[in-house]
C-alpha positions as CSV (number, residue, x, y, z in Angstrom):
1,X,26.8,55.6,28.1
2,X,28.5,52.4,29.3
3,X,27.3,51.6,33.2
4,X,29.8,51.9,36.0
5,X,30.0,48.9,38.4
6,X,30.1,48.2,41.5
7,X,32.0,44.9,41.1
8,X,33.6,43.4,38.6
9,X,30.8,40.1,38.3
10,X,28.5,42.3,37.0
11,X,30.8,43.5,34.2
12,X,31.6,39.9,33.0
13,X,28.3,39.1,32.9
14,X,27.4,42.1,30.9
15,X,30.1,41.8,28.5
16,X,28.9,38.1,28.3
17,X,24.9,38.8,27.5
18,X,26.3,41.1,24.6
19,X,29.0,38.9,23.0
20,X,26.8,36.3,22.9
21,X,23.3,38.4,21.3
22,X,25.3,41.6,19.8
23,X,28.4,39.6,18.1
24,X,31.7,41.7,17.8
25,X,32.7,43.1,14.1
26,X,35.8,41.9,13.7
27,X,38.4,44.3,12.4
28,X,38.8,42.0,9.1
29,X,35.3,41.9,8.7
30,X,34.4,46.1,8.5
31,X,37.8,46.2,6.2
32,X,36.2,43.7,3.7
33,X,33.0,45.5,3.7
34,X,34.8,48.5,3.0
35,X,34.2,50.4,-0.3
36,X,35.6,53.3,-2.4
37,X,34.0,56.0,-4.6
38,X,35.9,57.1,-7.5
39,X,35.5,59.3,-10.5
40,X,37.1,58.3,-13.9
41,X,37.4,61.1,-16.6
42,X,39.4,59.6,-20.1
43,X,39.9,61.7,-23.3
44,X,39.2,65.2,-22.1
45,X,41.5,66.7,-24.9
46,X,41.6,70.0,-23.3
47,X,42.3,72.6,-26.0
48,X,43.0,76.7,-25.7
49,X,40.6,78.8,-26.3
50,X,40.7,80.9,-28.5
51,X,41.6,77.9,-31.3
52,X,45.0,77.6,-31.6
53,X,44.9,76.1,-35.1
54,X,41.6,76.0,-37.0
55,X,43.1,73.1,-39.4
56,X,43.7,71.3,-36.0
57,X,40.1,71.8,-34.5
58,X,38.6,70.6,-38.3
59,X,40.7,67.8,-38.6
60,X,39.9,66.2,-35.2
61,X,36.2,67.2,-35.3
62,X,36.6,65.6,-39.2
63,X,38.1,62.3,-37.9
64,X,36.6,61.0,-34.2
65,X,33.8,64.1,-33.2
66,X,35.9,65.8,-31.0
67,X,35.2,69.0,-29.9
68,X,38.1,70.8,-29.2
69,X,36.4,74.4,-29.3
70,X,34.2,73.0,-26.3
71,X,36.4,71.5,-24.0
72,X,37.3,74.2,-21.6
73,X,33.8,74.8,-21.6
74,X,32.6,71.1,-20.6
75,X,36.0,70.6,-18.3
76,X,34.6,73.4,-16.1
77,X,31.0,72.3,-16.0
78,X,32.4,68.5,-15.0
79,X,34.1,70.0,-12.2
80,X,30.8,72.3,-11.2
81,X,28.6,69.5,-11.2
82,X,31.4,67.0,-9.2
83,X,31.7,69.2,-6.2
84,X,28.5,70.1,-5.7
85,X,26.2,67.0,-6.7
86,X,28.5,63.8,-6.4
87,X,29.9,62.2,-3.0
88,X,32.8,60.5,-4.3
89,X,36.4,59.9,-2.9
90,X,38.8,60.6,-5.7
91,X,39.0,61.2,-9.7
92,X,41.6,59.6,-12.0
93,X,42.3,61.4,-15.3
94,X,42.4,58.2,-17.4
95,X,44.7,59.7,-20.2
96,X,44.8,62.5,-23.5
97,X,44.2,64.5,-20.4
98,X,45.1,67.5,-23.0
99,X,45.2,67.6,-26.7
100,X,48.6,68.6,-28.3
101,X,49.2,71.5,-30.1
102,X,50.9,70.5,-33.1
103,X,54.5,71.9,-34.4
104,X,57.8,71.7,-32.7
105,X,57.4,75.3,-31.9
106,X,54.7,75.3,-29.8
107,X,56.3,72.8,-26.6
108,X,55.5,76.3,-24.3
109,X,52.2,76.7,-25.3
110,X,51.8,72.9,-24.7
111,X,52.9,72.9,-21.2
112,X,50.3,75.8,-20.9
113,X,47.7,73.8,-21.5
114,X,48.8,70.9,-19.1
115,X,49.3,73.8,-16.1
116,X,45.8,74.7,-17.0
117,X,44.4,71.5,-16.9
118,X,46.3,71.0,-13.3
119,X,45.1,74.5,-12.5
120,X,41.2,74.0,-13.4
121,X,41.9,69.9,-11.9
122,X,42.9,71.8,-8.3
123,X,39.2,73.2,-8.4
124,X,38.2,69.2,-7.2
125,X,37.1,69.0,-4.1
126,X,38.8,65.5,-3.6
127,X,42.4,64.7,-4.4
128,X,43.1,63.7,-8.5
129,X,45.4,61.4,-10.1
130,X,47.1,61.2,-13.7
131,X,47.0,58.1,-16.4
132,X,49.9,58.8,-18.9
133,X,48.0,58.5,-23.0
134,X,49.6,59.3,-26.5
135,X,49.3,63.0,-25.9
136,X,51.1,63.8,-22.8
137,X,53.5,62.0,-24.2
138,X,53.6,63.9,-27.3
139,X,53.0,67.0,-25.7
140,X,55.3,67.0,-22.7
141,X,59.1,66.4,-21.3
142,X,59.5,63.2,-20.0
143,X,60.7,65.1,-16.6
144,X,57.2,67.3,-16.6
145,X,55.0,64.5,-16.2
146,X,57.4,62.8,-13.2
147,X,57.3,66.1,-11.6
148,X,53.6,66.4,-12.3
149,X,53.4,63.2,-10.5
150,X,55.4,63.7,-7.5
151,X,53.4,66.6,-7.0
152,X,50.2,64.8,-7.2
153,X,52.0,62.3,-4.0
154,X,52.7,59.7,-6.5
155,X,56.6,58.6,-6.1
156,X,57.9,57.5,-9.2
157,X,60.9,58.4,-11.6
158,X,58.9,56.8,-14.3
159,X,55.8,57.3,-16.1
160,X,54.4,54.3,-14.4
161,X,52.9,54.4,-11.2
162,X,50.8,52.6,-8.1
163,X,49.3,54.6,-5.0
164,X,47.9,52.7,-1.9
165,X,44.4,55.1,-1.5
166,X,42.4,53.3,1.9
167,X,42.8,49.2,1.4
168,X,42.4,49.8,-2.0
169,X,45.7,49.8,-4.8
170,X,45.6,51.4,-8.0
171,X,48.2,50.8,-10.5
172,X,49.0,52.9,-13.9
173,X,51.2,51.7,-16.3
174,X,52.4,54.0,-19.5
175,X,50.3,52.4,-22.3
176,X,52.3,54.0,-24.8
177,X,55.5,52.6,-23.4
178,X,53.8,49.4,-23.3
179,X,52.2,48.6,-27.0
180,X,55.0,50.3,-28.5
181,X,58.2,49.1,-26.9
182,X,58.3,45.1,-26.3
183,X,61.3,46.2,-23.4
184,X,59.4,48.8,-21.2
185,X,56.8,46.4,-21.6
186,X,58.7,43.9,-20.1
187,X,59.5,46.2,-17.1
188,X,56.6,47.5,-16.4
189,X,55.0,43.6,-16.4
190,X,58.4,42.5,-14.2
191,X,57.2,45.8,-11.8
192,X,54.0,44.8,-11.5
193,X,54.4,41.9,-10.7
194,X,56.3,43.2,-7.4
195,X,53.7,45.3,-6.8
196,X,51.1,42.7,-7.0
197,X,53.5,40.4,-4.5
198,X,53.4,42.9,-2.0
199,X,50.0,44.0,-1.7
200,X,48.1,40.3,-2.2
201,X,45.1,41.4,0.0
202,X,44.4,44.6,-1.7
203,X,41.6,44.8,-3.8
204,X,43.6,46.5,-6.9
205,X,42.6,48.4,-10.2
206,X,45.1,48.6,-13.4
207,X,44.9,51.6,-15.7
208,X,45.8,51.7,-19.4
209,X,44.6,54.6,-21.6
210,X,44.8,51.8,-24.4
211,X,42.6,49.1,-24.0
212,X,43.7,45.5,-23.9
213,X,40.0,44.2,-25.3
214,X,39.0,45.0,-28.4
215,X,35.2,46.8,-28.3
216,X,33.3,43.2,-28.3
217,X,35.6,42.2,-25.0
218,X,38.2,39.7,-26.9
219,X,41.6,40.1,-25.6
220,X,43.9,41.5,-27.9
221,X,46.2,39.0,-29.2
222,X,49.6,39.7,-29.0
223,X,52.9,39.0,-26.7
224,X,53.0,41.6,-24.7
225,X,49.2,41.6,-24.1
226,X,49.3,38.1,-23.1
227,X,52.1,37.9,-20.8
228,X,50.4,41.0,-18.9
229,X,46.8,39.0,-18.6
230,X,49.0,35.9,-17.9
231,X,50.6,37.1,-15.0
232,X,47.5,38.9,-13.5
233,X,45.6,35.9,-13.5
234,X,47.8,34.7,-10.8
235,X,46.4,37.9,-8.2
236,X,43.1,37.5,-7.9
237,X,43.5,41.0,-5.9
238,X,43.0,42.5,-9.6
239,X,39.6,43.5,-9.5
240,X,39.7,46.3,-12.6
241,X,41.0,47.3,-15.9
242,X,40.2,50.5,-17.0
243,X,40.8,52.3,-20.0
244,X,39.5,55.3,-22.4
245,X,41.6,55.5,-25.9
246,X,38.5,54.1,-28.3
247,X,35.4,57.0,-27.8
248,X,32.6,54.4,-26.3
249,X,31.4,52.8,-23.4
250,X,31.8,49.0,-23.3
251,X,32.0,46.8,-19.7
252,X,33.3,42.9,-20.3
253,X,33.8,41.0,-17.9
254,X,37.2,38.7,-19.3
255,X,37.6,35.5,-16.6
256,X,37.5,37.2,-13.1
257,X,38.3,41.1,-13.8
258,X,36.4,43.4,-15.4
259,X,37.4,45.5,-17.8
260,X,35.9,49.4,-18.5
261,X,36.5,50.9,-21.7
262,X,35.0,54.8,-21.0
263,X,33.8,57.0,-23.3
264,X,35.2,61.0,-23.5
265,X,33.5,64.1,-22.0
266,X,34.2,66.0,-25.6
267,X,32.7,63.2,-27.9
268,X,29.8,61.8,-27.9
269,X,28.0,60.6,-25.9
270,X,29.9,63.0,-23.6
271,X,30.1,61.1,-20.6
272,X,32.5,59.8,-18.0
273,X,32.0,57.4,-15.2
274,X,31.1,57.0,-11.5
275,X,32.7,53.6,-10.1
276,X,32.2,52.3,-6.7
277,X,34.5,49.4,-5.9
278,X,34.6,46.8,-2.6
279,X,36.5,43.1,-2.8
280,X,32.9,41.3,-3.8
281,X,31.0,43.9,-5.6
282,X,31.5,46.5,-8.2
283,X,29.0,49.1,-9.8
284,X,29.8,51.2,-12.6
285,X,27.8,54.4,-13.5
286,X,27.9,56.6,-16.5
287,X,27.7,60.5,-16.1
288,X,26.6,62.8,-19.0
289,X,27.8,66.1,-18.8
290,X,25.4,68.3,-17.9
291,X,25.4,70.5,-21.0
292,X,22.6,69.2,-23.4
293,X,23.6,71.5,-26.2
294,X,26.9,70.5,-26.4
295,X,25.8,66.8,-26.4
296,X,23.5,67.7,-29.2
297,X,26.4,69.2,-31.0
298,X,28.5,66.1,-30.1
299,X,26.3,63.6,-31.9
300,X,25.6,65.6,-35.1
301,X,29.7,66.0,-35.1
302,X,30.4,62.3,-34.4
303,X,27.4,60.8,-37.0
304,X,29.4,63.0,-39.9
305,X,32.9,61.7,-39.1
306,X,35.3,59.6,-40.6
307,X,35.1,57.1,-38.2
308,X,31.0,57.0,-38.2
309,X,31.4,56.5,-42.5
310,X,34.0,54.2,-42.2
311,X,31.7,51.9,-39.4
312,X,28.1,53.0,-41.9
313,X,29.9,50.7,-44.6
314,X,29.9,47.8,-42.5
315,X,26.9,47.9,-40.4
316,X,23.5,49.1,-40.6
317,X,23.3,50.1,-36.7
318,X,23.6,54.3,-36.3
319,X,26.7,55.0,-34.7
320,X,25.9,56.7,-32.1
321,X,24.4,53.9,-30.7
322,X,27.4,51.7,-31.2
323,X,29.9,54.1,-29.2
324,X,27.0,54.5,-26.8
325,X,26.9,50.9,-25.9
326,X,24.4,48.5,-24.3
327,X,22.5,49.6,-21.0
328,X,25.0,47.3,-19.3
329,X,27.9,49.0,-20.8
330,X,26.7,52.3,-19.3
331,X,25.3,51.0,-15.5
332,X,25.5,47.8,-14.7
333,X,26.1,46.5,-10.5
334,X,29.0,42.9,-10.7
335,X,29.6,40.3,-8.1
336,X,33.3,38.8,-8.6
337,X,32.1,35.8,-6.7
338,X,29.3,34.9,-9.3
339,X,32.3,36.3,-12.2
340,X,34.4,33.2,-10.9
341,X,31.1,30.4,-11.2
342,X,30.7,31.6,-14.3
């Protein structure tokens, strides 16, 4: 407890002995040390159990290792293990949040599916936000994903979106929008770039569900890809991309930003990530679900897919170790100041 004085020399000269050997924090100062805990989840594909569609469930386990049958089953577990194991501030659901059921005529079962995801999501014990990928898209009306969004507190009439979470800015844009529509790309880029304007000091992240790298960390070469880079090259406030899309774990560091390509909970090797973010540093750390049979039932479904013969022809690595990645694409700790010396 602070003294009480007699007379107001003996406060100056207290105030002076501690300026000058306990130095004030300066409110700039604690804000630039600040930091942010977040959980990123890509891919989930959540599916209804019992299987809608058997052909479905054989052709997605046939082509990428999914495991549709499992995914309630993992979604839960993630969730378990979150609230009562990880200290973290807030999860981002980075895209093919659910999988579509296919056929016109099953749009009601579909938007089942998404109100359980958003049911079994409500279960967090932190807030949760929603990337856009192909399958909401697919899956949903246009005006079910806004309104999903504004309940979320995200205020948007677009698929597209940026919340202001701390000192900290995160920024989706609608990926599918974007590769496949050279105008929507333009607005979203124009948008951005407003954003970006108005929140200079913020330490920012970009979500895509599509990556803009390709798996070895080249930039994807085409307009609207480098128009986007182009102008966030000029914000150096743009610490992280992150994306899902592409089943493997892969962290490249492209000029100053760093870019996260995150592997699924339902594919192997059945893991999602635990980022922790400040304006120097960034450290990135890969969760397995904690469900070792279903990992084991992962791999032996990924090493006999299409997409692990089709990668066998052209490489003598295993697969699984490919998608897996490096130990640096699964936990690595980056300084953006020694990213910019580089």
């Amino acid at each position: 407890m602070m003294p009480k004085f007699k007379n107001i020399n003996s406060a100056i000269i207290l105030n002076l002995f501690l300026f000058i050997f306990f130095p004030i924090i300066s409110p700039a100062s604690i804000e630039n040390k600040e930091s942010i805990k977040f959980i990123y989840i890509t891919d989930l594909n959540l599916y209804p159990t019992p299987l809608e569609n058997a052909r479905q469930k054989n052709e997605y386990e046939k082509k990428d290792g999914i495991l549709l049958y499992e995914t309630q089953a993992v979604f839960q577990e993630i969730i378990r293990y979150l609230n009562q194991k990880v200290e973290f501030d807030c999860v981002f659901f980075g895209g093919n949040n659910i999988s579509e059921i296919q056929g016109a005529q099953n749009s009601i079962k579909n938007l089942n599916i998404w109100h359980l995801f958003l049911d079994m999501a409500s279960e967090l014990k932190t807030a949760f936000y929603i990337v856009i990928g192909k399958n909401e898209t697919k899956a949903l009306p246009n005006n079910e994903i806004i309104h999903t969004l504004s309940e979320l507190g995200i205020d948007s009439k677009v698929t597209w979106w940026h919340k202001k979470i701390r000192n900290f800015l995160f920024v989706s844009l609608d990926s599918v929008l974007f590769f496949n529509s050279n105008y929507h790309a333009k607005v979203q880029i124009d948008w951005l770039k407003k954003i970006l304007i108005s929140n200079l000091n913020i330490p920012t992240v970009i979500f895509l569900h599509e990556p803009i790298i390709t798996e070895e960390g080249s930039v994807i070469n085409t307009t609207n890809i480098n128009s986007l880079l182009t102008l966030i090259e000029q914000y150096p406030q743009v610490k992280l991309i992150i994306s899902g899309n592409n089943y493997l774990n892969r962290i490249k560091p492209v000029k100053n930003i760093v870019h996260i390509l995150s592997s699924s909970p339902s594919v192997y090797p059945c893991s999602f990530k635990l980022i922790e973010l400040s304006d120097d540093v960034v450290k990135v750390k890969s969760i397995s679900i904690p469900l070792k049979g279903i990992v084991k039932k992962a791999e032996i479904s990924l090493t006999e897919s299409d997409r692990a013969k089709l990668f066998i022809k052209n490489s003598a690595k295993p697969f699984k170790y490919y998608v897996l990645g490096s130990k640096s694409d699964q936990d690595v700790e980056l300084t953006f100041k020694d990213l910019k010396n580089r």
